[in-house]
Residue, then its C-alpha position, 0 to 999 in steps of 0.5 A: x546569504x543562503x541558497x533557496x531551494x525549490x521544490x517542483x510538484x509534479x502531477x500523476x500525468x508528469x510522473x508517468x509521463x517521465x516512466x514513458x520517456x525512460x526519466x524513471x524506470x522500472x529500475x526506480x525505486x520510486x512512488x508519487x506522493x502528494x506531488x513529491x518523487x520520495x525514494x523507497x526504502x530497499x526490501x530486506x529479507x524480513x519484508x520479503x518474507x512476508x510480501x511472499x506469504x502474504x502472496x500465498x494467502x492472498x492469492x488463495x483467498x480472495x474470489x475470482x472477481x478480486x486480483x492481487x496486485x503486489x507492489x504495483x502502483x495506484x492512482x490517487x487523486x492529490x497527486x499521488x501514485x504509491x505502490x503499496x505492498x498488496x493492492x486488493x482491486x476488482x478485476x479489469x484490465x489495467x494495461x493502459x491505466x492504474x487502478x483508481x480508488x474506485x477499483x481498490x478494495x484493500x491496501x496492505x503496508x509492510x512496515x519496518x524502516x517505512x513504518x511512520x511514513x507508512x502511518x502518518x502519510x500513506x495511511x491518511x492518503x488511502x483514507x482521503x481517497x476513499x479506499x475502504x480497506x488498509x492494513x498495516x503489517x507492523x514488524x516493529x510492533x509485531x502486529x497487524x493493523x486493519x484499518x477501516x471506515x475512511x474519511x478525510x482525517x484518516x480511517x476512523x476504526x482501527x483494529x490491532x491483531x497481536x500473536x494468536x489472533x485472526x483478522x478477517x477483511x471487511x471488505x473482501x470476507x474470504x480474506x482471513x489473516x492469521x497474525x502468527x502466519x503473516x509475522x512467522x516466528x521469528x519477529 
């Protein structure tokens, strides 16, 4: 007879809950997603390359009313807290609580080994909590995503910027991202 395994949900409260009792650590290289503690994948040189980049650019785009959290958790409803690679929120203090989909403006994903979970979880996670914005930075595909227009079945535009072109942000205009920057030449 075969052992059953059992899963326990956990709920955003548990998950920060065992981050304040030191279960989890900033050390954890882990997110909440949809009640589950999924493992992330290690940053190789290629992703880091681009989370700095992107820094770069962002960081010098967007108005003094929009900060950039880089790979720092959101709450989500459905018992979700990822961290995406870039969160585009509105500026307010976050010292005692994550941003919320009312305060994020944009996510951005830095896909290479995490590109289907990325697509087919995350993705429909943003979309389902109303965030206007995501993007998906596709290194195996050598191209940059922007998806818009969220509903409960994922975002219902998406536009694809291959090598050449610029992709601008609908919802934070500044925002204008030169695909070849982003990947670099040697993708």
């Amino acid at each position: 007879m075969a052992a059953q395994m059992t899963h326990h949900h956990f709920t955003v409260d548990e998950y920060e809950r065992m981050v304040e009792c030191g279960i989890l650590t900033e050390d954890d290289r882990v997110e909440l997603i949809a009640g589950e503690i999924i493992a992330m994948s290690p940053i190789g040189p290629l992703h880091a390359s681009i989370v700095t980049t992107l820094t770069r650019l962002l960081s010098r785009a967007v108005p003094d009313d929009v900060l950039v959290s880089v790979q720092n958790p959101i709450r989500l409803p459905n018992d979700s807290e990822p961290q995406p690679d870039f969160a585009l929120v509105r500026d307010a203090d976050y010292r005692r609580a994550h941003p919320t989909p009312g305060d994020v403006l944009a996510v951005f994903e830095i896909s290479d080994s995490t590109r289907a979970f990325d697509r087919d979880t995350k993705l429909p996670l943003y979309a389902a909590a109303g965030i206007a914005e995501a993007w998906l930075v596709d290194l195996v595909a050598g191209r940059i995503e922007r998806h818009t227009e969220p509903g409960p079945d994922g975002y219902g535009t998406i536009v694809v910027g291959r090598r050449g072109a610029m992709l601008t942000s609908t919802v934070v205009p500044a925002v204008h991202l030169p695909v070849d920057t982003v990947l670099g030449t040697s993708t």
